[in-house]
MIDOSE-1310 file (N, C-alpha, C; in nm, 2 decimals, decimal comma, always signed):
residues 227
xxxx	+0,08/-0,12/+0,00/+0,00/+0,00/+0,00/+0,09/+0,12/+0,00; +0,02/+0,24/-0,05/+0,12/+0,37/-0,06/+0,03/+0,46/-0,10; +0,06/+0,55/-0,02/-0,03/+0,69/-0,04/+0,08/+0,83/-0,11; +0,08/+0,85/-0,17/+0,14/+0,95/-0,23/+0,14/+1,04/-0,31
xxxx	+0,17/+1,19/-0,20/+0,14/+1,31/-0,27/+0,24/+1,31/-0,35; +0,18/+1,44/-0,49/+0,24/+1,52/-0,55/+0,29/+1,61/-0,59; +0,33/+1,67/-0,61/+0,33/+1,85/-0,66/+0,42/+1,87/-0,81; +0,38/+1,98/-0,87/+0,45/+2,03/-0,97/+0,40/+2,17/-0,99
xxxx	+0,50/+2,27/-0,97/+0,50/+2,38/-1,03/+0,58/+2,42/-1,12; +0,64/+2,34/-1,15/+0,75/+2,36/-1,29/+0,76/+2,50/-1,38; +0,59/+2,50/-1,42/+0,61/+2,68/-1,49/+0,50/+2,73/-1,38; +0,40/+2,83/-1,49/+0,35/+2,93/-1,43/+0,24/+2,82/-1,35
xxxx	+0,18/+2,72/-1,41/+0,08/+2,67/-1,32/+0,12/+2,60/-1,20; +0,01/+2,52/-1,15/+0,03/+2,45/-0,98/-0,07/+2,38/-1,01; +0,02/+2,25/-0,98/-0,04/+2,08/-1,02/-0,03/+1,98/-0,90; -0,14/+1,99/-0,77/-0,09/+1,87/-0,71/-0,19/+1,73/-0,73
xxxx	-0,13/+1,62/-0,67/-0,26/+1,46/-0,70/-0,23/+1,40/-0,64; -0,28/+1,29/-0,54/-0,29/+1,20/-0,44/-0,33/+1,09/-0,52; -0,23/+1,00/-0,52/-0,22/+0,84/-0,57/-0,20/+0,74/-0,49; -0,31/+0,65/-0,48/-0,28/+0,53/-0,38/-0,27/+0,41/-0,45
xxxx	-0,16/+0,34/-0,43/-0,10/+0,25/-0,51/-0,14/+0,22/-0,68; -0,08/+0,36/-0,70/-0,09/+0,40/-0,88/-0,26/+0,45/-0,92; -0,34/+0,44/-0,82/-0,45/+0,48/-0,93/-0,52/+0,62/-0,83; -0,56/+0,71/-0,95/-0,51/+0,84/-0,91/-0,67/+0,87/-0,82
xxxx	-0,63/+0,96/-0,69/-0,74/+0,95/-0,65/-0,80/+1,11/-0,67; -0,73/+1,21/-0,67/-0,75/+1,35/-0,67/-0,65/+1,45/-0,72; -0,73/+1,54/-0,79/-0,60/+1,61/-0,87/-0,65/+1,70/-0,92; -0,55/+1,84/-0,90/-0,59/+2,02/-0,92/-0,52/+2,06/-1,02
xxxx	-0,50/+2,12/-1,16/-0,45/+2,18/-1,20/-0,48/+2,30/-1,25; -0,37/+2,42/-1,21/-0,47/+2,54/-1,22/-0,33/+2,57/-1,32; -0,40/+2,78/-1,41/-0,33/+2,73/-1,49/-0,38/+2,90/-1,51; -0,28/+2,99/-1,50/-0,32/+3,09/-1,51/-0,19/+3,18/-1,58
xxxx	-0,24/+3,34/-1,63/-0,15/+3,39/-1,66/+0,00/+3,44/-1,63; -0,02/+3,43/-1,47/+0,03/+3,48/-1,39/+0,08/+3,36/-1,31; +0,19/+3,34/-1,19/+0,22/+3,19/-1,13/+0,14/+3,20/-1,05; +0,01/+3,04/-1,06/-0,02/+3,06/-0,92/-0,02/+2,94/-0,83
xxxx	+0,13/+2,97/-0,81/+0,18/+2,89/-0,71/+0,15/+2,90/-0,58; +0,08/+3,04/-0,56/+0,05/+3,08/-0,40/-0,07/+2,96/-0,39; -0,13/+2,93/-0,43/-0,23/+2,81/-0,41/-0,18/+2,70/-0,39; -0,03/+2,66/-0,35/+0,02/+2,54/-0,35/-0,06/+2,47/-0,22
xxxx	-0,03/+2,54/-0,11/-0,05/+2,50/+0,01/-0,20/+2,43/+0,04; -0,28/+2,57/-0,05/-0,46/+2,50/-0,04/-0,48/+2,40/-0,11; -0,40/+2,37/-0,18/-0,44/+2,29/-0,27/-0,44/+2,14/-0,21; -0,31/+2,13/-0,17/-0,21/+1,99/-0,10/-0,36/+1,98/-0,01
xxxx	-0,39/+2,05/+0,07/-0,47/+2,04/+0,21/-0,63/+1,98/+0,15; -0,63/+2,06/+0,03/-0,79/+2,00/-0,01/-0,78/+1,83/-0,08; -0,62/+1,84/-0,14/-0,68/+1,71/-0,22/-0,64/+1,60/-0,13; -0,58/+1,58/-0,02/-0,57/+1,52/+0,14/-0,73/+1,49/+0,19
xxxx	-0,76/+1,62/+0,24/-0,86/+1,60/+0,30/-1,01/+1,57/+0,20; -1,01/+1,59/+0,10/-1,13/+1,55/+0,01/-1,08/+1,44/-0,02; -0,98/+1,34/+0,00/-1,01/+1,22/-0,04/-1,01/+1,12/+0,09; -1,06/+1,19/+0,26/-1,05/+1,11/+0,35/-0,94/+1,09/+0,46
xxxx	-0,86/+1,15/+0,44/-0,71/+1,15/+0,45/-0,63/+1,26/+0,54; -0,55/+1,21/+0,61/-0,47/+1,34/+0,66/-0,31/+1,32/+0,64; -0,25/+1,43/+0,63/-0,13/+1,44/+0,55/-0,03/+1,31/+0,63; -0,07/+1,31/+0,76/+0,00/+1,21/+0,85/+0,00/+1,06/+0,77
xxxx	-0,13/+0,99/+0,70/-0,14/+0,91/+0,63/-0,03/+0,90/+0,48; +0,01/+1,01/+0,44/+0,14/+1,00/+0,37/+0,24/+0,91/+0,33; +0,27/+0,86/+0,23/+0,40/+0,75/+0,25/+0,51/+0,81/+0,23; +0,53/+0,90/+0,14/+0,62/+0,98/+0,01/+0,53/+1,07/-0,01
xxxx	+0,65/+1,21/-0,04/+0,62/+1,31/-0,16/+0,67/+1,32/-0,25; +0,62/+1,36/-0,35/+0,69/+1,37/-0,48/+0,69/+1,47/-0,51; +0,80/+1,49/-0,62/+0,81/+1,64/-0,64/+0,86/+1,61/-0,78; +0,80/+1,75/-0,90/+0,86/+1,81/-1,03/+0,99/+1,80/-0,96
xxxx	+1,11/+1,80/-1,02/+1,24/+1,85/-0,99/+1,28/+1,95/-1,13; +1,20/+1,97/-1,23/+1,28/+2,04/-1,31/+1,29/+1,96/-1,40; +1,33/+2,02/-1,57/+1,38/+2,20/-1,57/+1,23/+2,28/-1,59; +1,24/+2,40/-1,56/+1,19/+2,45/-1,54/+1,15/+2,62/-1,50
xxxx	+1,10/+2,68/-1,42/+1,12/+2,81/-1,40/+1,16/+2,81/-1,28; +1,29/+2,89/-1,27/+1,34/+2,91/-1,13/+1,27/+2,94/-1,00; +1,18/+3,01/-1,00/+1,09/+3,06/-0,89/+1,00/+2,91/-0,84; +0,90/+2,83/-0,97/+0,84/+2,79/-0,95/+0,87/+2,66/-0,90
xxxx	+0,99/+2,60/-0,93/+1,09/+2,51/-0,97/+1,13/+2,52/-0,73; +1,16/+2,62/-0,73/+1,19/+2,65/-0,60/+1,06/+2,64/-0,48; +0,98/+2,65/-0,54/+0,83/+2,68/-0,47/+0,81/+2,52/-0,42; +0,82/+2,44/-0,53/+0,77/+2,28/-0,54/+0,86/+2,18/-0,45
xxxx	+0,98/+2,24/-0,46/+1,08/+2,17/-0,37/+1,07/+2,21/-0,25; +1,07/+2,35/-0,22/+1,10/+2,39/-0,12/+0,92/+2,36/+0,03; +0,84/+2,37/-0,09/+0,69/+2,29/+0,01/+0,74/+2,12/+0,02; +0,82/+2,08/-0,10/+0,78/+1,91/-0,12/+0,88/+1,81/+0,06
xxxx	+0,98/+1,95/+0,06/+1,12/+1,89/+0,13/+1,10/+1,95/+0,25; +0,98/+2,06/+0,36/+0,90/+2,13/+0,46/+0,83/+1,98/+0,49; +0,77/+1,91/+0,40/+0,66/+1,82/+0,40/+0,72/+1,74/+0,46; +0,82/+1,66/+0,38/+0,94/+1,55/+0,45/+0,98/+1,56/+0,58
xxxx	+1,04/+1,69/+0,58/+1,10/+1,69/+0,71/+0,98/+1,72/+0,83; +0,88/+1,73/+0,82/+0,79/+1,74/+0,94/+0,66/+1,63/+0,93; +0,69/+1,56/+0,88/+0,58/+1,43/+0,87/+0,68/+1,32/+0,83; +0,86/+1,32/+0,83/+0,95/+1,22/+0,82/+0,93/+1,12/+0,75
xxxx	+0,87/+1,15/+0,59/+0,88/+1,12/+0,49/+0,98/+1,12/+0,40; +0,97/+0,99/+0,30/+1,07/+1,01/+0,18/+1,07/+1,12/+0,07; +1,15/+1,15/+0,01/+1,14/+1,24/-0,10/+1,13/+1,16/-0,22; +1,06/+1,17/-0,33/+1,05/+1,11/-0,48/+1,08/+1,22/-0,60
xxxx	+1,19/+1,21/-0,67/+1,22/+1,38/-0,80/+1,13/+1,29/-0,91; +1,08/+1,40/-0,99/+1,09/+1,31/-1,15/+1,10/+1,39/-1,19; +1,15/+1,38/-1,32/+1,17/+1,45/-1,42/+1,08/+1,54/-1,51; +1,03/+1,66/-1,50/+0,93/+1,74/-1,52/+0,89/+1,68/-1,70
xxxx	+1,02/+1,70/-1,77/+1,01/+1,63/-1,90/+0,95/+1,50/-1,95; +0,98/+1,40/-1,85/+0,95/+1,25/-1,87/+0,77/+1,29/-1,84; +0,80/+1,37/-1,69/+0,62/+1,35/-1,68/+0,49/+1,37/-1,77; +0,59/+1,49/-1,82/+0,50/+1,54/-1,98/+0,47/+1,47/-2,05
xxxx	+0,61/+1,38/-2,10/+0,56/+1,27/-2,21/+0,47/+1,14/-2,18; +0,47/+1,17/-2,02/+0,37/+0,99/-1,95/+0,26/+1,03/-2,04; +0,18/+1,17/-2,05/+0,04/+1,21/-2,05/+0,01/+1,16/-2,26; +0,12/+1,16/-2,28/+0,05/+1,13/-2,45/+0,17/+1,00/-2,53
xxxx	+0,19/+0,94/-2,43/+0,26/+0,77/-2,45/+0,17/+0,71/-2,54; +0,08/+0,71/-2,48/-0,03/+0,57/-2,49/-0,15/+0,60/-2,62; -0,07/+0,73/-2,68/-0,17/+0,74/-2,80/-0,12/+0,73/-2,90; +0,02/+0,69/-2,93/+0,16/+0,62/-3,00/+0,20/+0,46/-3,01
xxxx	+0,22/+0,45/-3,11/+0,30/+0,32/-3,12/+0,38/+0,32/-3,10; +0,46/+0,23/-3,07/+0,60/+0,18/-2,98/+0,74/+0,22/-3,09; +0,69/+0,24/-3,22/+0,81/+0,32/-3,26/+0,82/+0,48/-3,28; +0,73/+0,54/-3,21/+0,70/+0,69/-3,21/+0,83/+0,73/-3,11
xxxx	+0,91/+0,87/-3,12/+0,94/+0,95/-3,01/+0,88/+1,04/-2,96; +0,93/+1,07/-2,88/+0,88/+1,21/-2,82/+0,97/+1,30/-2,74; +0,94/+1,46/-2,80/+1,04/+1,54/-2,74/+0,92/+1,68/-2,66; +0,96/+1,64/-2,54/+0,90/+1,76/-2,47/+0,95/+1,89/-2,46
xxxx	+0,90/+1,97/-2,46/+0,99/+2,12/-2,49/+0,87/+2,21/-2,41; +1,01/+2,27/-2,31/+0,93/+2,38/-2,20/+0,98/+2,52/-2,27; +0,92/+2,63/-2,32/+0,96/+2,72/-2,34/+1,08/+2,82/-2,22; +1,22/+2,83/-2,29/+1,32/+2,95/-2,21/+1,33/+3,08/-2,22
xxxx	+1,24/+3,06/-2,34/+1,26/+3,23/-2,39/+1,34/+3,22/-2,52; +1,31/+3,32/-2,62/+1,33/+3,32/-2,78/+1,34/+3,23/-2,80; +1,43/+3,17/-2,86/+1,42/+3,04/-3,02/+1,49/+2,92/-2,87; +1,50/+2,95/-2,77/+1,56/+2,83/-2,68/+1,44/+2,76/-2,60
xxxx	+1,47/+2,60/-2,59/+1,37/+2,57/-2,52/+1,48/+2,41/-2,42; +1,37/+2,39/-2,32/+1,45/+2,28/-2,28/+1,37/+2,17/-2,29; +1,42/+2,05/-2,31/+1,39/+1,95/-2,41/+1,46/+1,85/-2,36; +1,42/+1,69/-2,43/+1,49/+1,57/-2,42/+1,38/+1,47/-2,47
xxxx	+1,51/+1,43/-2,52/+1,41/+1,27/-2,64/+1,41/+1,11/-2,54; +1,23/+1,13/-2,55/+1,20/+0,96/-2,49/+1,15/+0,88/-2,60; +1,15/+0,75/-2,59/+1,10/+0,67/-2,67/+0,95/+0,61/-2,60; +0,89/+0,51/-2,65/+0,72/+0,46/-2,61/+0,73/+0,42/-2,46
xxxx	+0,86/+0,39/-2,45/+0,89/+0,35/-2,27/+0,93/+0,43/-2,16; +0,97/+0,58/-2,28/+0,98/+0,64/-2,14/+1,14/+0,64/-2,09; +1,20/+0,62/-2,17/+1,36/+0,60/-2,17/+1,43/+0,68/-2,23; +1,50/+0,75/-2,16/+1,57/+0,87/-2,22/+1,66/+0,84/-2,30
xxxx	+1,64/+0,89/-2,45/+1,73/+0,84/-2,55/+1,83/+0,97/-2,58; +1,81/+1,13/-2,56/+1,87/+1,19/-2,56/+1,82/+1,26/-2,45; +1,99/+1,36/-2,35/+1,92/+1,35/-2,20/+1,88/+1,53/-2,20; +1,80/+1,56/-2,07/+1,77/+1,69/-2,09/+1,88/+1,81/-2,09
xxxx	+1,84/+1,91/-2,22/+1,91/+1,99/-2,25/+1,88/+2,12/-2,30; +1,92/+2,24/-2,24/+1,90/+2,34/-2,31/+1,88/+2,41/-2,46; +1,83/+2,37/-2,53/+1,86/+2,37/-2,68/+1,80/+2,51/-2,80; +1,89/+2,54/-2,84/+1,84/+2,64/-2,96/+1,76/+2,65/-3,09
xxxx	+1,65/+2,61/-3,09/+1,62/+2,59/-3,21/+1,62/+2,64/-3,35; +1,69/+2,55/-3,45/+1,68/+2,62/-3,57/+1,64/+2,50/-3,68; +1,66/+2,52/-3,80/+1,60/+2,43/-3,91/+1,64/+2,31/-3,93; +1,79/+2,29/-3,86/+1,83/+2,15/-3,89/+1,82/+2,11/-3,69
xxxx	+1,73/+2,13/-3,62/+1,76/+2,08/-3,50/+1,70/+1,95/-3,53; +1,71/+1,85/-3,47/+1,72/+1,67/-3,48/+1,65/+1,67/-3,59; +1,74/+1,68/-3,66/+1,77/+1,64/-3,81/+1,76/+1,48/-3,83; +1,87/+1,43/-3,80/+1,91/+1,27/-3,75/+1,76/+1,22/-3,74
xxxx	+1,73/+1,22/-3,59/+1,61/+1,16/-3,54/+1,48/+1,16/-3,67; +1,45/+1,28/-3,75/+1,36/+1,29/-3,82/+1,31/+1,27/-3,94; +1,45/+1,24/-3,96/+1,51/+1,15/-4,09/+1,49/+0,97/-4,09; +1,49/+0,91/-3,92/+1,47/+0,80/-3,99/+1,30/+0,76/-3,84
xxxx	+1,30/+0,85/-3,74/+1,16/+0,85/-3,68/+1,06/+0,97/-3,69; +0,97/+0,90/-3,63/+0,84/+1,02/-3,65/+0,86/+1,04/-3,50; +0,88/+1,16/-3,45/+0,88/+1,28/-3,35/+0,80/+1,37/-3,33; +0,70/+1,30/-3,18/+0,60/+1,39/-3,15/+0,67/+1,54/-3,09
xxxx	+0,67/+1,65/-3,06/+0,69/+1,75/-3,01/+0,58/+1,79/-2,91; +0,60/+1,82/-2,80/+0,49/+1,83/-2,70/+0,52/+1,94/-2,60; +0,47/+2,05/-2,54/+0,48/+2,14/-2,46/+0,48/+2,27/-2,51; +0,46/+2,37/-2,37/+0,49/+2,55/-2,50/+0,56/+2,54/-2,58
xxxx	+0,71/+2,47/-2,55/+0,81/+2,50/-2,62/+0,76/+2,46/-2,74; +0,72/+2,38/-2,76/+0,69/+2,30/-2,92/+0,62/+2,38/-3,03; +0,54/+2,45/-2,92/+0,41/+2,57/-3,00/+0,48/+2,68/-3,06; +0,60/+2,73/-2,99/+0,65/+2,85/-3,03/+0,77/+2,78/-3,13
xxxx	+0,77/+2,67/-3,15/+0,88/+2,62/-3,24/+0,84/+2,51/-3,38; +0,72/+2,56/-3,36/+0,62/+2,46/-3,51/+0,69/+2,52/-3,63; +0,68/+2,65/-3,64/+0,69/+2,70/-3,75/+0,82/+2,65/-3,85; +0,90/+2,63/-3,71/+1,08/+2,58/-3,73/+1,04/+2,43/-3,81
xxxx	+0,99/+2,35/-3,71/+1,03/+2,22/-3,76/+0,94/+2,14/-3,81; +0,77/+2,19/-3,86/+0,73/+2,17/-3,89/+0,75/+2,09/-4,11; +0,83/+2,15/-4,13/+0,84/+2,11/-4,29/+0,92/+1,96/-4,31; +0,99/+1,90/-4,20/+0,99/+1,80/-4,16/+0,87/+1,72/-4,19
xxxx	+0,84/+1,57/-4,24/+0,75/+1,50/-4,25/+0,70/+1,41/-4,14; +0,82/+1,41/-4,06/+0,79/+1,28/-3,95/+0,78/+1,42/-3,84; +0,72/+1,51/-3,83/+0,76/+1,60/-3,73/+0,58/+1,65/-3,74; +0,58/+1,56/-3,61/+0,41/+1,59/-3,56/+0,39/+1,69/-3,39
xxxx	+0,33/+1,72/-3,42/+0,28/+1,85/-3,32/+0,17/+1,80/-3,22; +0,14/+1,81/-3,07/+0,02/+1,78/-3,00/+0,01/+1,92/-2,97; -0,13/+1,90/-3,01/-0,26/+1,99/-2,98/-0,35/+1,91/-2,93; -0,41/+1,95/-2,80/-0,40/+2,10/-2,73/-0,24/+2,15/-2,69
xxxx	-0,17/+2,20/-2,63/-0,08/+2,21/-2,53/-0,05/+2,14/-2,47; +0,00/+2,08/-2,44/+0,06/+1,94/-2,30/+0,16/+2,05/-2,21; +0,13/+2,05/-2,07/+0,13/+2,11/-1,96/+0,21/+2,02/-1,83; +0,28/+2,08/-1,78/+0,33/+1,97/-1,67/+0,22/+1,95/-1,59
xxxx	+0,18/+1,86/-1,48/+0,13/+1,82/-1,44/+0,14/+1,71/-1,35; +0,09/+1,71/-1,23/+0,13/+1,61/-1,11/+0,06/+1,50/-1,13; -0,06/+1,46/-1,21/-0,07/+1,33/-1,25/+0,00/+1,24/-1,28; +0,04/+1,28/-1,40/+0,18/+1,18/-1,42/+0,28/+1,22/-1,37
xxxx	+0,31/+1,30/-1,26/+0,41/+1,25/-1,18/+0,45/+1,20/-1,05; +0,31/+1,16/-1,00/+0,29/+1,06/-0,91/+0,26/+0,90/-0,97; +0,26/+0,92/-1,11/+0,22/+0,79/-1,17/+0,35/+0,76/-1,16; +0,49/+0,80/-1,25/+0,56/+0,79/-1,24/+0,65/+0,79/-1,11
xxxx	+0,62/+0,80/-1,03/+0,68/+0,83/-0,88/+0,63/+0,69/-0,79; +0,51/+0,67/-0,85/+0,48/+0,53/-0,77/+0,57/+0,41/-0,81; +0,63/+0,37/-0,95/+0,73/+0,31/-1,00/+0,84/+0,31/-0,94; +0,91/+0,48/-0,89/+1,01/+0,49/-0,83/+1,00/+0,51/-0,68
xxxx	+0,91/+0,49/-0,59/+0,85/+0,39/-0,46/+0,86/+0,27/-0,47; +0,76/+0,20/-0,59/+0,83/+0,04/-0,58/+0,95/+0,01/-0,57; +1,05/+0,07/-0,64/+1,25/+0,04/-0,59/+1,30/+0,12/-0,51; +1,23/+0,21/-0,46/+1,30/+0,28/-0,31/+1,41/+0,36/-0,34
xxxx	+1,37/+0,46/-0,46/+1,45/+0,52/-0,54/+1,42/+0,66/-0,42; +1,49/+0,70/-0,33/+1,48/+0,86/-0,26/+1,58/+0,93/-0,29; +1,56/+1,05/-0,29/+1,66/+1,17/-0,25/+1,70/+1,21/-0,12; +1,80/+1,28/-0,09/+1,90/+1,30/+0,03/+1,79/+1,46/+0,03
xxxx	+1,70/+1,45/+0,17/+1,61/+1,55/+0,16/+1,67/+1,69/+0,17; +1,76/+1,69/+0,27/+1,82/+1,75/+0,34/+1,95/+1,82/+0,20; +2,01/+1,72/+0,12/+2,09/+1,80/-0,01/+2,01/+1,87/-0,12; +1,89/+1,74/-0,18/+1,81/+1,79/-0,26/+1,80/+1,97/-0,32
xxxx	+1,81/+1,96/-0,44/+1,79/+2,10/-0,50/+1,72/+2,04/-0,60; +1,64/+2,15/-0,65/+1,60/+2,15/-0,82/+1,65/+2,16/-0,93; +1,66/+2,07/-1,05/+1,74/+2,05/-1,14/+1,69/+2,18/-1,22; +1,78/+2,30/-1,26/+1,75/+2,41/-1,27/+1,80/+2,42/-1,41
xxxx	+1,91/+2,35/-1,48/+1,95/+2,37/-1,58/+2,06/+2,42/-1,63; +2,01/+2,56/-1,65/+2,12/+2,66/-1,62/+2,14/+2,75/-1,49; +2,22/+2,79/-1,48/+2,27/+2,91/-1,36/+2,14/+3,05/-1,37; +2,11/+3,05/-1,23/+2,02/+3,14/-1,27/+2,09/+3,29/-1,28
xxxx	+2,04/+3,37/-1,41/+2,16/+3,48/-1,39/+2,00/+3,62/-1,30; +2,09/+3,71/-1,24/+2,08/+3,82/-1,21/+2,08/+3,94/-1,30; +2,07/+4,05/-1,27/+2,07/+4,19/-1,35/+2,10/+4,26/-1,25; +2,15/+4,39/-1,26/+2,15/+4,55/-1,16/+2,00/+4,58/-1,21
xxx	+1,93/+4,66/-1,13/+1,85/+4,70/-1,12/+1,88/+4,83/-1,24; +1,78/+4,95/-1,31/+1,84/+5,10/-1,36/+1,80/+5,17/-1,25; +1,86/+5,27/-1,27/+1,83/+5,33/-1,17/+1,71/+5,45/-1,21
């Protein structure tokens, strides 16, 4: 048996879901212009208590780890690893990318890829190539897009593209023939990442709560304010 929360705030929205031994029992995703991550807290509390439950009941948390937006990226860890340490729980990361691609696996055949793409700003997005299982075949990376980006891959698979990043980068890789686009948007989301998180409970896969950081990417840079 395993009860386990979730969270992801990866970009601007806030995604939490309560999974008891893989099948999902409750789940919020909000999704606005603005981050609204300040709802983290109410949220954790409603989807606990509307499914019978008190946080104490808990096995594991799980947490987005990234990549993602610095702020929000910080928000997720920093509730997921408060949680741990005062209800002396384990920590679960997944991969914000892999989670994205759990949500549109299963509407692919087994020789499809998939590249999830979180928009960084201009023609950059962060990205990494899974296959039907979910196996990282190229690992996560900051990437620039231009006309010959996975070139290789497209040439001899069909490559789904999935996330903002994908939207703002159709126009690039669309003339490509194996280079298919999901619509609607695909969105991080704590669904699949307590789906995936229950997998990494069955092997007792944790993080060091107490070192844990969020996989950020790049260095976050600063500015001087003008005066």
């Amino acid at each position: 048996m395993s009860l386990l929360l979730s969270i992801d705030t990866s970009t601007r929205g806030c995604s939490v879901a309560l999974h008891q031994d893989a099948a999902l029992l409750v789940s919020y995703d909000l999704l606005a212009e603005k981050s609204s991550s300040g709802m983290l807290t109410t949220l954790i509390q409603n989807a606990v208590t509307h499914s019978g439950f008190t946080l104490s009941d808990l096995d594991a948390i799980a947490v987005a780890k990234g990549p993602g937006s610095y702020t929000g990226l910080r928000i997720a860890v920093s509730t997921a690893k408060g949680l741990c340490f005062a209800l002396d729980r384990p920590l679960i990361s997944v991969n914000t990318l892999a989670a994205m691609t759990a949500q549109v696996v299963d509407f692919f055949d087994e020789t499809t890829l998939f590249c999830p793409m979180l928009d960084a700003r201009r023609m950059e997005v962060y990205c990494a190539i899974y296959d039907s299982k979910l196996q990282e075949l190229e690992p996560t990376q900051a990437k620039i897009i231009d006309l010959n980006s996975f070139e290789n891959l497209l040439q001899k698979s069909r490559v789904v593209f999935l996330g903002d990043g994908a939207t703002k980068c159709r126009q690039v890789l669309e003339h490509h023939s194996n280079a298919h686009f999901r619509l609607p948007v695909v969105y991080p989301s704590a669904k699949t990442v307590g789906q995936l998180a229950t997998d990494l409970w069955k092997q007792q896969r944790f993080e060091n709560v107490a070192e844990f950081e969020p996989y950020y990417l790049k260095e976050f840079m600063t500015t001087t304010p003008k005066k």
